[in-house]
N, C-alpha and C positions, 0 to 999 in steps of 0.2 A: 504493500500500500504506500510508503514513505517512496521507495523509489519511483513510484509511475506519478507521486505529485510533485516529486523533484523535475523531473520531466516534464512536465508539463510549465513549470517555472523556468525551468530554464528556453524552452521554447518559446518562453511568451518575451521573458528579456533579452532574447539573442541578437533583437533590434539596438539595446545598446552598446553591442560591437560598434556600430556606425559613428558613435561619438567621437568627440576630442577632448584635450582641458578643456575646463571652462572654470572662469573667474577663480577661486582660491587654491585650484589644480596650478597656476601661473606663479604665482610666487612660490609655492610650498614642493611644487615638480620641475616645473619648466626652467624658471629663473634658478633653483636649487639644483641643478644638474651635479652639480661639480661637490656635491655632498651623497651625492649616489653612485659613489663610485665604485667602493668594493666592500664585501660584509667582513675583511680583516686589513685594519687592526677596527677594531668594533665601534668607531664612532659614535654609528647611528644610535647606539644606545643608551649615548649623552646627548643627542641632539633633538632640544625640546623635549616636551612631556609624554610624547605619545613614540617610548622605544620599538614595539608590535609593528604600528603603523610603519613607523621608519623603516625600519627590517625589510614589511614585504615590498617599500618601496623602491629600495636597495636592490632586491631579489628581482623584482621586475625591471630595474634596470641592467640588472647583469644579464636577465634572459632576452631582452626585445630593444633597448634600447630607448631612444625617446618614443618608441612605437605606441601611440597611445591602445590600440586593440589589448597587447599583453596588461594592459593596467586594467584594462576595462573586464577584461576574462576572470582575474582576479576577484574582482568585485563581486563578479555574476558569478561565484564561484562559489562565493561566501555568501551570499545570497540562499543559495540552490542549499548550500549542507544547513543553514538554519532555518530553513522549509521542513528540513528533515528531523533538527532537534526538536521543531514545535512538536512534527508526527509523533513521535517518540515523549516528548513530556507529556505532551495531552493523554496519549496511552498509559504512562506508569501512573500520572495523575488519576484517571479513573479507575484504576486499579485500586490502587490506594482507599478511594474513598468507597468503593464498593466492596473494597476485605470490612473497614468498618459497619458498613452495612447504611452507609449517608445515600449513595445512588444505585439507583437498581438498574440499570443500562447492561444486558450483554455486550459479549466480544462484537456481536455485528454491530453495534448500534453505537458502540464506542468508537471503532473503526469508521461509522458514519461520521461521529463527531470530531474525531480529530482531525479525518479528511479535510472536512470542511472549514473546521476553522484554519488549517494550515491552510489552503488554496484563499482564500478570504484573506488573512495576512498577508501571505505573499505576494497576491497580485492584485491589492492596493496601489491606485500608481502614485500615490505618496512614495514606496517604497523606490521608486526609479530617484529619491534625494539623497540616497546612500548607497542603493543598485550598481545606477548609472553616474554619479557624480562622485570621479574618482577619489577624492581626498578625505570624503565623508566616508570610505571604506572604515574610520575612526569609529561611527559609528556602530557598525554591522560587525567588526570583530568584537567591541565591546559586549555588544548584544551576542553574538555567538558564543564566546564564552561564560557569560553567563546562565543562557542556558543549556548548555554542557553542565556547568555547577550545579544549575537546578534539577536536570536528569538525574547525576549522580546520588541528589540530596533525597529523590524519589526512589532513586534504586535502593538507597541506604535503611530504608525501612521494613525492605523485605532479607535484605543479604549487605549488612552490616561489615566494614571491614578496614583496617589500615589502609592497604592502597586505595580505597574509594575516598578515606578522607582525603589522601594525599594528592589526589587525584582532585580533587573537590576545589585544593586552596592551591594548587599549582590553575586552575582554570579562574580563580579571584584573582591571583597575582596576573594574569597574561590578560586577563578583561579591565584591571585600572590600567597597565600598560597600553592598552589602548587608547583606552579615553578616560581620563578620569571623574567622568560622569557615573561612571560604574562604583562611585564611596557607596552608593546605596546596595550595591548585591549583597552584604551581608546581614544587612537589614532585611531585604527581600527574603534572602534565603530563611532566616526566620521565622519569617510571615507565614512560608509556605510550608513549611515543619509544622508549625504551629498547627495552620488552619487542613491540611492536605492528609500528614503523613501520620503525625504522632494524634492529633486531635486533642491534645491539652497540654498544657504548661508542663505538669509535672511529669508526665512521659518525655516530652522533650526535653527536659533537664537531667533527668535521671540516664536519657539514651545518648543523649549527645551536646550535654554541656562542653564537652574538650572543643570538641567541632568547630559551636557557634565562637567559643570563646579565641580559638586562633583564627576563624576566618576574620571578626573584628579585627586581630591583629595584622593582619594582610594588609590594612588600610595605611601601616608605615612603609609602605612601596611609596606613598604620594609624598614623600621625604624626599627619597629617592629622585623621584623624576621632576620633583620641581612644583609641583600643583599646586603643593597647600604654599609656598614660599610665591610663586604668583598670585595670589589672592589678594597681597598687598602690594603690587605693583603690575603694570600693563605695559609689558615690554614686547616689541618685534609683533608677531601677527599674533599676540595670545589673545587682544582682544578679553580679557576677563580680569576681574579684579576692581576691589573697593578704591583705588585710588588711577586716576587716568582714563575711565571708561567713558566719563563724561554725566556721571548719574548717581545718585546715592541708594545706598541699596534700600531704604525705604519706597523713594521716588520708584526703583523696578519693580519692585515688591507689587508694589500698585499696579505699572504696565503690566504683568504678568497675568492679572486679570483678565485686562482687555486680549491679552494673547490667548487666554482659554477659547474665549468666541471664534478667534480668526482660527484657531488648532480646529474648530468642532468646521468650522466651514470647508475648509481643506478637506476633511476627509466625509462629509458629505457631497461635495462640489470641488473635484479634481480640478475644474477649468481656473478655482482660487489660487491653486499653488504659486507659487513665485520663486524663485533663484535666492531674491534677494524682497524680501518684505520691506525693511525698513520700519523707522515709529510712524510714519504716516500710517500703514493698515492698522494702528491701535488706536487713530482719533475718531471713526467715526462712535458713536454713540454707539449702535446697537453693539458693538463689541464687547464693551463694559456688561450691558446688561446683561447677555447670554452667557459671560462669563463668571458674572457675580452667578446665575443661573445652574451651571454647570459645575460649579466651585461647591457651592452650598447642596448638591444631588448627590455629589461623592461622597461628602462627610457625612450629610445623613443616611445613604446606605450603609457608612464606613459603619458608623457607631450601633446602629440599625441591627448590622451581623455580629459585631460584636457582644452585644448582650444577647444575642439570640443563640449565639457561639454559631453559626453558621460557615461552611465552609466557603462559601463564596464572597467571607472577608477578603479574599485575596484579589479580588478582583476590582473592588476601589480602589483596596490601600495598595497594588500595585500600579493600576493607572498614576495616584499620587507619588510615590517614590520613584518611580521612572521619570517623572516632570520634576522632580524638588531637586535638581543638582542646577536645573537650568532655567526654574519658573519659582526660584526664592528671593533668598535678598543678596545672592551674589553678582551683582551687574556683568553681565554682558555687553559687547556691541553692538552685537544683533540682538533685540529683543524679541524677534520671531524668526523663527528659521524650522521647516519643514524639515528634515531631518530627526529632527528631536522627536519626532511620532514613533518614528524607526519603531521601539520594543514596547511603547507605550499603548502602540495601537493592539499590541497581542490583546489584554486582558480585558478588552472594548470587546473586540470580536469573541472574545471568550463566552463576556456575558451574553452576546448577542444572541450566541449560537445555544446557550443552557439554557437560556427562555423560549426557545424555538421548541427545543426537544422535551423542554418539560410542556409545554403547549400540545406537542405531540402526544404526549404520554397520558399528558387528562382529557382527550378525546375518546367518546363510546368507543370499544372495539371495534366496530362496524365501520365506522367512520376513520378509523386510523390508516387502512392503505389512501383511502382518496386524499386524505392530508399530509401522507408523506409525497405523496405525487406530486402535489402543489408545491411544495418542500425543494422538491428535487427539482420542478422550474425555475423556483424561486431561485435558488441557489443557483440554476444551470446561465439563468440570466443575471445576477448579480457578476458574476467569474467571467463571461462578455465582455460586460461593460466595463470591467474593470481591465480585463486584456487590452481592449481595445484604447482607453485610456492612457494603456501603459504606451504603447507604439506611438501614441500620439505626442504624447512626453518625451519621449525615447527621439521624436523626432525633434521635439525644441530642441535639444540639449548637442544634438550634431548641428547645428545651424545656428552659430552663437548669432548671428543678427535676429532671425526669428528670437529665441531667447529673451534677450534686452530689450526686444523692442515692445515684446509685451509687458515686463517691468516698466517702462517706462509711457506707456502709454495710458498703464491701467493707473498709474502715479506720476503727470508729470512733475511733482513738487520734488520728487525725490530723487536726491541729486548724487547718489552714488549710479544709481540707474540713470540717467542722464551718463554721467561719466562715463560708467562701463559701454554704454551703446555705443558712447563717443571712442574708445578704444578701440572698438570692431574697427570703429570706419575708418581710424589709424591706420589699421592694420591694413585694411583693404586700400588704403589710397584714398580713401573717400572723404578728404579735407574741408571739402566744406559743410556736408553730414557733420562729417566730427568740431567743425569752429562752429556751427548753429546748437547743438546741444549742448558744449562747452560754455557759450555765452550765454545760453538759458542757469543754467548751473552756475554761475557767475553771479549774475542779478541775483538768486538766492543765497549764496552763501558766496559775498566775493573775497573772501580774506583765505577761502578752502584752499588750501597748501596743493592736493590732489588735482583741483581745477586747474590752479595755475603754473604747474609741473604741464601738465596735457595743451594748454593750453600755449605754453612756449614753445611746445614741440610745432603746434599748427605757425609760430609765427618763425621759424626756422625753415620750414619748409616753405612760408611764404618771402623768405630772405628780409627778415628783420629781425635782427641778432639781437639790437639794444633794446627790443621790446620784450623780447625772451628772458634778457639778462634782468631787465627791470622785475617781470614776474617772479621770474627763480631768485630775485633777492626777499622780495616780500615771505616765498613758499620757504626758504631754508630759515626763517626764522623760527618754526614750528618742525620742519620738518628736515631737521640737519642729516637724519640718519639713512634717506630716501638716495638709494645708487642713483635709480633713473635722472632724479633732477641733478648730480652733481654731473655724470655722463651728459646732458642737455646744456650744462654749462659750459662744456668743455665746446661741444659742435657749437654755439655762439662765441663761442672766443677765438676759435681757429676760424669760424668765417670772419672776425674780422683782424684775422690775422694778427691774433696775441696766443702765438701759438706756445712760450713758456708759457701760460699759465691756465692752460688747456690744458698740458701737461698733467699739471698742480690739479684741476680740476679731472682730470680721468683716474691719476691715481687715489682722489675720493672717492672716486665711485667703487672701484677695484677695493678698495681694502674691503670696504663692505659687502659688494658681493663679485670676491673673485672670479669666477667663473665663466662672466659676461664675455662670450668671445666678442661680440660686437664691439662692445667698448676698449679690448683689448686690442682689436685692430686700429680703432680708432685713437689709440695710446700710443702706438705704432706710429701712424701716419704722422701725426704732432709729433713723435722724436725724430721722426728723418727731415720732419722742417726744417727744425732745429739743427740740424747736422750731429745729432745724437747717433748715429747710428749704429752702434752697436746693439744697445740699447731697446733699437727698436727694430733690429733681428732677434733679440729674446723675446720683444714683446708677440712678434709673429708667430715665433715657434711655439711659446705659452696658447696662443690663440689657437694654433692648428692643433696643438694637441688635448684641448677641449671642445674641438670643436664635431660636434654630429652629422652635419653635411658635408659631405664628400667635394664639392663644388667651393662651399668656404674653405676648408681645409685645402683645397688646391693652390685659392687663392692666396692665405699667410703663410703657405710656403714657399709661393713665386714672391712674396713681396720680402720674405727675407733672404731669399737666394739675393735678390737686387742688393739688399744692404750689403751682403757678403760679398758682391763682386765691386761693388766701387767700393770697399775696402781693402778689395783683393784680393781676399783670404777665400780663392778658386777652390782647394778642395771642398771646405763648408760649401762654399756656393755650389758646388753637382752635387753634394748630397739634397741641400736644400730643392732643385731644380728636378732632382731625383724623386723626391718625394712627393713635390705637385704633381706631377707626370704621374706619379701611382696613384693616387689621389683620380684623379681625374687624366687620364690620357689624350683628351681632346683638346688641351691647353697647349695650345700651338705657340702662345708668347715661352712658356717653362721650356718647351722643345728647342726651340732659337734659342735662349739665352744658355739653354743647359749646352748646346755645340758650341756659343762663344768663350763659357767658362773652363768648357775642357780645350779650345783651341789656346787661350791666354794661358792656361794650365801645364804645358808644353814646353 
């Protein structure tokens, strides 16, 4: 059963092969190339809080390259096995609670309900925000191992054992290593002891106090990796934390409200999602109300099962504890991001599907096949529409201008959307797309460091350096730590020809984010102005030997063969000449000058 609705998962995501990066895939993949380099000596496992993540990104780079498909397979990969853990927990779950004698569901019926709630999870196309959006893979492994942990904690009640524990707090430690949104699995996994396996306190203390009490202690991993020491501070992309986010954690506290409504809309109304929400989607009113709404449903169910000691406490207080790492009072950037449904949305569909079948079950006998009938349309046309949704999704997310442009259409106030739409049309040449959106963004926020970094790049390529320079002086007052604008400095200074301190200006950018072949060419070219050139034969050969394009890579090695022959130093220069020609063989300039260097060579 698990494996034909893995299959079926996986055939409906297969459409997100067709992707590419998109938006936080760019800084944290693309621009980070040169931090994916090899899995020894083990960097990755200090870089940033999220070691797991890094690793498979690493792992995917060593297999495919900048090949976005092998990141994306990954994803869909991870995806497809925790389609399979639901199968699997939803099954030892009802187990469990029918050895107690809480539900009387046979093996068929059980099988029906895990089915369905697995295909119902998974092919929600909410889930195409973690699926298909490679970097939120953060997400999905978080979520996968813990429930791995939660299987285990289920198995633990029939066949009890050291390596199940061991096994248990080895998949807690690799689930905060993911995201540290997972501080709550050991809370969860409680919950679910509690209400699922043992059915009271004192069985659960008695069988597995060691348990709960080191899987708590598992949360000294967030030592480790940095989490709990970002909480008071907001450095680089972490985006979180009490000081720098731009918001008090009361002040979130509050939006997080209005974020329940926009959460419930998303996953009744897939056409809601967004890339990128922003605080605009939490002003309109009815958000507040539905979310005051929805807030106030949970906790009275919560409390509701707990006096009743009902087993399907677990199913509030897990929607709650899945949303409390990123819908409390620790500020975020984004205050709404589709993503965060990811493992949240199981115990929704959980309930959805217990009221279905207990529906089923207090109908006459007579009447019970014609109601699972209905049942099984119901359900055969929910898992459609939801397919279908996903492809549709699956198709914004390859087509970054479709993407942005519904972001920014459904919200023109919102000026990261503005911005990012404005970067496609960068990217594609489309300069004046991108100066109309950029000067929308402007009139709203004209002091945004972000706007007027993008916004010097359009007055560069329209040949006005001293208007670029003026922006980028405003933008590096806020934003010193930004490669891109000190690189943008550098191309306005060499246009107008102050090429020392282009220089000065590209090796800012470089220290920051080494990696940048472009600007390392472009560090290049400024030292042979200069008559640097030695200089700026290392900077070439740095560049070619980061570089992914076969084409560039031709390029910085014909550009330092040049420096090495009007140096003179012939042999460097047929290696160098040597190397573009491998590179690229059709570079007919590396051909000629590599016979010049070996005729002066002589």
């Amino acid at each position: 059963m698990a494996g034909g609705v893995m299959l079926a998962v996986l055939a409906v995501f297969w459409s997100s092969l067709e992707a590419g990066f998109v938006y936080d895939d760019l800084p944290r993949i693309v621009q980070a190339e040169g931090r994916l380099g090899s899995i020894w000596p083990p960097d990755w496992l200090f870089d940033g809080q999220r070691p797991v993540v890094q690793l498979s990104l690493v792992l995917n780079h060593m297999a495919g390259g900048m090949d976005p498909r092998g990141y994306h397979l990954f994803n869909l990969l991870v995806h497809v096995a925790s389609t399979g853990l639901v199968c699997l927990v939803m099954l030892q779950g009802g187990r469990r609670l029918a050895e107690r004698g809480v539900i009387g569901l046979g093996d068929r019926g059980l099988l029906a309900v895990a089915a369905a709630v697995a295909l119902v999870w998974a092919l929600h196309p909410v889930q195409t925000a973690t699926a298909t959006y490679v970097i939120q893979r953060a997400e999905s492994l978080a979520a996968s191992f813990s429930l791995l942990a939660i299987l285990l904690l289920l198995g633990a009640g029939r066949r009890p054992g050291a390596w199940r524990n061991i096994l248990i707090l080895v998949s807690i430690v690799m689930a905060l290593g993911s995201k540290p949104t997972a501080v709550v699995l050991p809370a969860l996994l409680l919950l679910v002891d509690w209400s699922i396996v043992a059915g009271s306190w004192r069985v659960l203390l008695d069988r597995r106090r060691g348990l709960h009490v080191a899987a708590w202690s598992c949360l000294l991993v967030l030592m480790g990796t940095g989490a709990v020491q970002s909480l008071w501070r907001s450095e680089g992309l972490a985006g979180v934390g009490f000081d720098g986010v731009g918001t008090t954690p009361i002040a979130y506290a509050i939006s997080q409200v209005s974020a329940a409504g926009v959460y419930a809309r998303v996953l009744i109304d897939p056409a809601a999602m967004s890339i990128d929400h922003g605080v605009e989607a939490l002003q309109p009113t009815w958000t507040s109300i539905s979310g005051i709404l929805i807030i106030t449903t949970l906790l009275v169910l919560l409390v509701i099962a707990i006096v009743r000691r009902a087993w399907w406490v677990v199913i509030p207080g897990a929607v709650l504890l899945c949303m409390l790492p990123t819908s409390s009072v620790v500020p975020l950037v984004d205050p709404v991001a589709d993503h965060r449904l990811h493992l949240a949305l199981l115990p929704i569909v959980i309930g959805v599907v217990a009221v279905a079948a207990r529906t089923l079950k207090a109908l006459p006998a007579a009447g019970r096949p014609a109601g699972a009938g209905l049942a099984a349309v119901l359900l055969a046309a929910i898992l459609v529409g939801e397919g279908l949704a996903v492809r549709h999704r699956n198709a914004d997310y390859a087509d970054p201008v479709r993407l942005w442009n519904t972001v920014a259409e459904r919200r023109p106030r919102h000026v990261r959307g503005l911005v990012n739409r404005a970067a496609i049309a960068l990217q594609d040449g489309r300069y004046e797309d991108a100066s109309r959106d950029l000067s929308a963004a402007e009139v709203l926020q004209p002091t945004n460091p972000v706007v007027l970094v993008n916004l010097a790049l359009v007055d560069l390529h329209d040949q006005k350096p001293e208007s670029a320079l003026r922006r980028l002086a405003v933008a590096s007052s806020v934003r010193a730590d930004d490669p891109v604008l000190h690189a943008a400095r550098g191309d306005a200074l060499r246009d107008l020809g102050r090429n020392a301190e282009a220089v000065t200006a590209y090796g800012d950018s470089l220290r920051i984010q080494p990696g940048d072949v472009v600007t390392r060419i472009a560090m290049g070219n400024a030292l042979a102005s200069i008559d640097r050139l030695d200089e700026a034969a290392i900077e070439f050969r740095l560049a070619a030997s980061g570089a992914s394009d076969s084409g560039v890579r031709a390029s910085a090695r014909f550009n330092e063969g040049n420096m090495l022959f009007i140096l003179e130093r012939m042999p460097e220069a047929i290696t160098a000449y040597e190397a573009a020609l491998a590179a690229d063989p059709s570079h007919s300039e590396a051909a000629f000058w590599l016979e010049e260097a070996r005729s002066h060579g002589r």
